[in-house]
C-alpha positions in Angstrom: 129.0 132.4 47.2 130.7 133.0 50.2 129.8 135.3 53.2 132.8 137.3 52.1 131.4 137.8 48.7 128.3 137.7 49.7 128.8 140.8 51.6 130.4 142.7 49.1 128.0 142.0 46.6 125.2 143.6 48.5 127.7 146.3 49.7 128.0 147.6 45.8 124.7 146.5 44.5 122.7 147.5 46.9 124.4 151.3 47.8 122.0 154.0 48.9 120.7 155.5 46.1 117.7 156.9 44.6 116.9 155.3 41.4 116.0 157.2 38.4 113.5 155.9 35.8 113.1 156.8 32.3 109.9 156.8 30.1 111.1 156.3 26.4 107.9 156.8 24.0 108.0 157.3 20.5 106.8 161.2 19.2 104.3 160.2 16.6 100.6 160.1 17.5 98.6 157.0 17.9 95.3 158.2 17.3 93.8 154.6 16.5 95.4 150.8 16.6 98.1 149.5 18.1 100.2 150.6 21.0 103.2 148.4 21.1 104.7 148.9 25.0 108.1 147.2 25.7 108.6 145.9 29.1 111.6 144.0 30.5 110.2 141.5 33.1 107.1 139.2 32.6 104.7 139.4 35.5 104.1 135.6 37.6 100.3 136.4 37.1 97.8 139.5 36.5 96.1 139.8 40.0 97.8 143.1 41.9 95.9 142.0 44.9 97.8 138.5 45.0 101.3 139.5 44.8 104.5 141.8 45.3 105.8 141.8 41.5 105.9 145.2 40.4 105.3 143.9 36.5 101.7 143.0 37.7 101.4 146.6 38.4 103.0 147.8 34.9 100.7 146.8 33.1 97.5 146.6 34.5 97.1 149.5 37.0 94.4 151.7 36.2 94.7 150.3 32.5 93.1 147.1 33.5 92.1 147.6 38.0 90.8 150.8 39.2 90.8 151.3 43.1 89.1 153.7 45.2 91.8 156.3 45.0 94.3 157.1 42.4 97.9 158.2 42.4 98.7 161.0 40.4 102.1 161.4 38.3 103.0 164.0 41.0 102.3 161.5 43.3 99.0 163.3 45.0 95.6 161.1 45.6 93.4 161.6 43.0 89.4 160.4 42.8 88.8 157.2 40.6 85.9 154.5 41.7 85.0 156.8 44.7 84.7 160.6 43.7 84.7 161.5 47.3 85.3 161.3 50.8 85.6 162.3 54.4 87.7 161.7 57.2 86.6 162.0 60.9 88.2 164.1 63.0 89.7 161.7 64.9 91.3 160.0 62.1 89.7 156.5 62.5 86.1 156.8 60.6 86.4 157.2 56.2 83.1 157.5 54.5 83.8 157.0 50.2 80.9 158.0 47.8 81.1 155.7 44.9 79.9 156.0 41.5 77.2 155.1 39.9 77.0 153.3 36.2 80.7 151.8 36.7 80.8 148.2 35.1 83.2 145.7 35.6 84.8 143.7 32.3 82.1 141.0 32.3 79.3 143.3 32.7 78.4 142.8 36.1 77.6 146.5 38.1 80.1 147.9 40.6 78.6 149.1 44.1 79.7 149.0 47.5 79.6 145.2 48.1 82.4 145.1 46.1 84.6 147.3 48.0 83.7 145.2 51.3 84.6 141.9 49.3 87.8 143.5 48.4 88.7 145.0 51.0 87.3 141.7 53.9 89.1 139.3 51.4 92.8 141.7 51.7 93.2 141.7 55.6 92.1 137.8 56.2 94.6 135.9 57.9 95.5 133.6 54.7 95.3 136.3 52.1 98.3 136.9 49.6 98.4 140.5 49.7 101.4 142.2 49.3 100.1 144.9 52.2 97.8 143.0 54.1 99.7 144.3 57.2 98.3 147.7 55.9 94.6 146.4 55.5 95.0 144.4 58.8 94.6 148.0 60.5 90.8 148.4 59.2 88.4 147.4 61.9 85.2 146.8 59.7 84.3 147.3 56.4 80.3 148.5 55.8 78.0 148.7 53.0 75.7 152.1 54.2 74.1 152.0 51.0 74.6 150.5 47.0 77.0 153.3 46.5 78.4 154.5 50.4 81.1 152.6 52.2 82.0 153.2 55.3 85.9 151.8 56.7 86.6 152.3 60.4 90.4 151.6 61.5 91.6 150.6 64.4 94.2 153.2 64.8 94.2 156.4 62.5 96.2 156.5 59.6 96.6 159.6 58.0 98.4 158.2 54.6 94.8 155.4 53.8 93.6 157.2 51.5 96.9 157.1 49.2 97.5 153.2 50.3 93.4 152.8 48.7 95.0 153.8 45.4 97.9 151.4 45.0 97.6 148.1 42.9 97.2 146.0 45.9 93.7 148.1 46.8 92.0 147.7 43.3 88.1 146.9 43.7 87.8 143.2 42.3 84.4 141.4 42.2 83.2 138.2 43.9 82.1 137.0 41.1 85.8 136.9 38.7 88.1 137.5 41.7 89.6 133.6 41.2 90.2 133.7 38.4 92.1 137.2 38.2 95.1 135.6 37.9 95.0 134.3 34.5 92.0 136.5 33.3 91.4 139.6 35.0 88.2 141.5 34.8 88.4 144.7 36.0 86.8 148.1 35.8 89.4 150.4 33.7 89.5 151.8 30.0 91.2 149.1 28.6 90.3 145.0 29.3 92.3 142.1 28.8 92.3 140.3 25.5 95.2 137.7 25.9 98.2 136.5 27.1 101.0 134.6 25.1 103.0 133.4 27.7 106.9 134.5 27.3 105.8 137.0 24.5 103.0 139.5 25.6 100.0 140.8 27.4 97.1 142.0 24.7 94.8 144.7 26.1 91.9 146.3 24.2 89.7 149.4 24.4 86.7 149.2 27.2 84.2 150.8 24.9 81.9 151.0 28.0 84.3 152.4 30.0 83.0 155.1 33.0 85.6 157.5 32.2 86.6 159.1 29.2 87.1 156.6 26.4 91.0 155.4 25.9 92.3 157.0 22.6 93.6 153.9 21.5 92.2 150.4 20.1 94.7 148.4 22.2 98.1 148.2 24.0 100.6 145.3 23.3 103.1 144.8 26.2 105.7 143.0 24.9 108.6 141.1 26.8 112.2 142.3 26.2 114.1 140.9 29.6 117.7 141.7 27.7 118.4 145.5 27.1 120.1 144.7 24.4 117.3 143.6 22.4 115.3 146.3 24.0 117.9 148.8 22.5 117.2 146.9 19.3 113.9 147.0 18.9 113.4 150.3 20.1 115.8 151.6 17.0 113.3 149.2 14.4 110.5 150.4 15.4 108.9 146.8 16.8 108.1 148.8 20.3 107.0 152.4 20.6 108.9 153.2 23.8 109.3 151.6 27.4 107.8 152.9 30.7 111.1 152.0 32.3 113.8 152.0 29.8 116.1 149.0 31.2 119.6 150.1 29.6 120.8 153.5 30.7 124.3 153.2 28.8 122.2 153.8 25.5 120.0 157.0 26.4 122.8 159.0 25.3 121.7 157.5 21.8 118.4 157.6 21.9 118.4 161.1 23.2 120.0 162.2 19.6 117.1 160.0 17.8 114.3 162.8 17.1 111.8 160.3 16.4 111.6 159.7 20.8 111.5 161.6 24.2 112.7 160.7 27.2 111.3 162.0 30.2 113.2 161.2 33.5 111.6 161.1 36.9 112.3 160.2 40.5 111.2 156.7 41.2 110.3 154.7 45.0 113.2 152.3 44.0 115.8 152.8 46.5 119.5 151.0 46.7 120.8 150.4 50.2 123.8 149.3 51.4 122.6 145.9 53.3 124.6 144.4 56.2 123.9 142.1 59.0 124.0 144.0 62.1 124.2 141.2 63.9 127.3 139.8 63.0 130.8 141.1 63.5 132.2 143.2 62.9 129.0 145.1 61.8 127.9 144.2 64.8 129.8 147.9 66.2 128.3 151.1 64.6 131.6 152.5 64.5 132.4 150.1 61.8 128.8 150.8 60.2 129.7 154.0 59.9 132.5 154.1 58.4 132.2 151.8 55.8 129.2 154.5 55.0 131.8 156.9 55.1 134.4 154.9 53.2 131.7 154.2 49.8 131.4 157.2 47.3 128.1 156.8 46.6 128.3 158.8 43.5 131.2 156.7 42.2 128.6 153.7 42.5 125.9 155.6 40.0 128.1 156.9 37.6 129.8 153.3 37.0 127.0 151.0 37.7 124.1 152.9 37.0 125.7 155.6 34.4 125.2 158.7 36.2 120.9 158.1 36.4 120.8 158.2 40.2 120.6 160.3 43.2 122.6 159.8 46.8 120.2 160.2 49.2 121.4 159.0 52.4 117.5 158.5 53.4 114.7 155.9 53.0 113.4 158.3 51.6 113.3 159.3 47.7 114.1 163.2 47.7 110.5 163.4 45.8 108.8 162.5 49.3 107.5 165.5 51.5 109.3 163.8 54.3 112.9 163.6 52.3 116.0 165.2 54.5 119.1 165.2 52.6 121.3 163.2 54.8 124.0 162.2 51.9 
């Protein structure tokens, strides 16, 4: 591709815009069995502490890994492995009270050590963390007791406690940790049953779960990279819904099918317009900014994304407390 091209493909496929996602799930109650979960891309492994690939995430956070902290649907910072904590005043010192009787897959206990292994194994110099620069900020990790831990940063950080609760924080143990990859044992309601490579990821119901127990007997994420055949077998009946429906031209349909919802939400993906700054004739911000000036942003959604975006003009989503709308 040429730089010409090249340019102009990231100018119209990478516009700033908020995404929006859709969750597609089917209305009738699975009270027991099978939950049959569509997802379009296939994840390179099932560690969330090893890589950036969001598909790790999709199908194992807090179904399969549990971190400290957890992210709410509204996007607050919720308990989940520590049911409390405390900041100091100046921002550097977090103290997390763990529970007690919390298992991991392969029956070995969960206590602090396992939050200083985690953490100690993220922010060493040859880990594979998607956000070790984040855990590179923690100064030490201690074990006060079997169920305290203590975390002193080097510089305060007001937003740790809601970085603790994304998939690259999960609590792993020592003892499974390598082989996470290919069969992760965490602490969550369900735990992994199998993986047919290029057709699905089987999860079944942790019966010894901490929590409250998962209402159903086990979740099938199936592969559908083509939204086409997603469309497809949405309408049979072979999936039960999507977490993020991959063809918005057909929602209009499936909004008209009683037998699903859709509920749309403001998502972190973001679509810039990407140039290099460094070249001419972006290289002069006059030209930056009128080229800004000269894309209709909303043009972009309604052709290429059918309407199911939001300008934003902001690295922002508008969903974030520190959103200006600068569209």
């Amino acid at each position: 591709m040429s730089e010409r091209a090249d340019i102009f493909y990231k100018l119209f496929a990478r516009a700033s815009l908020s995404l929006a996602f859709s969750v597609i799930f089917s209305l009738s109650v699975h009270a027991a069995g099978a939950l049959n979960v569509g997802v379009q891309l296939e994840p390179p492994n099932l560690d969330p502490t090893s890589g950036a690939a969001a598909a790790i995430d999709e199908i194992v956070y807090a179904n399969l890994f549990e971190g400290l902290t957890r992210i709410n649907e509204n996007g607050s910072v919720a308990p989940a492995l520590a049911k409390a904590w405390t900041a100091s005043s100046d921002g550097l010192v977090y103290e997390f009270s763990l529970r007690k009787g919390v298992r991991f897959h392969d029956g070995t206990a969960f206590d602090a050590h396992d939050v200083v292994f985690t953490l100690d194994r993220a922010r060493q110099p040859n880990s594979t963390n998607a956000q070790r620069q984040i855990f590179e900020l923690i100064d030490s990790v201690t074990a006060i007791d079997q169920y305290t831990v203590r975390i002193t940063l080097k510089d305060p950080l007001g937003a740790f406690p809601t970085y603790l609760g994304w998939g690259d924080a999960v609590i792993v143990a020592p003892e499974s940790a390598p082989t996470n990859a290919s069969h992760p044992v965490g602490t969550g309601p369900f735990k992994f049953m199998r993986w047919r490579k290029g057709a699905s990821v089987t999860l079944a119901r942790n019966n010894d779960y901490w929590g409250a127990r998962a209402a159903i007997d086990q979740i099938n994420f199936i592969f559908i990279p083509d939204s086409t055949a997603a469309f497809a077998a949405l309408m049979a009946g072979d999936v039960d819904g999507f977490p993020n429906y991959p063809a918005a031209e057909n929602l209009t349909l499936i909004d008209g099918d009683n037998r699903f919802q859709i509920i749309f939400g403001s998502g972190e993906g973001k679509m810039i317009m990407a140039i290099n700054n460094g070249k001419s004739p972006f290289d002069d911000i006059r030209i930056r900014r009128a080229l800004n000036h000269a894309v209709n942003k909303q043009a972009v959604i309604d052709a290429a994304l059918f309407g199911y975006g939001t300008p934003i003009g902001s690295h922002f989503p508008p969903h974030h407390p520190a959103y200006i709308d600068l569209s």
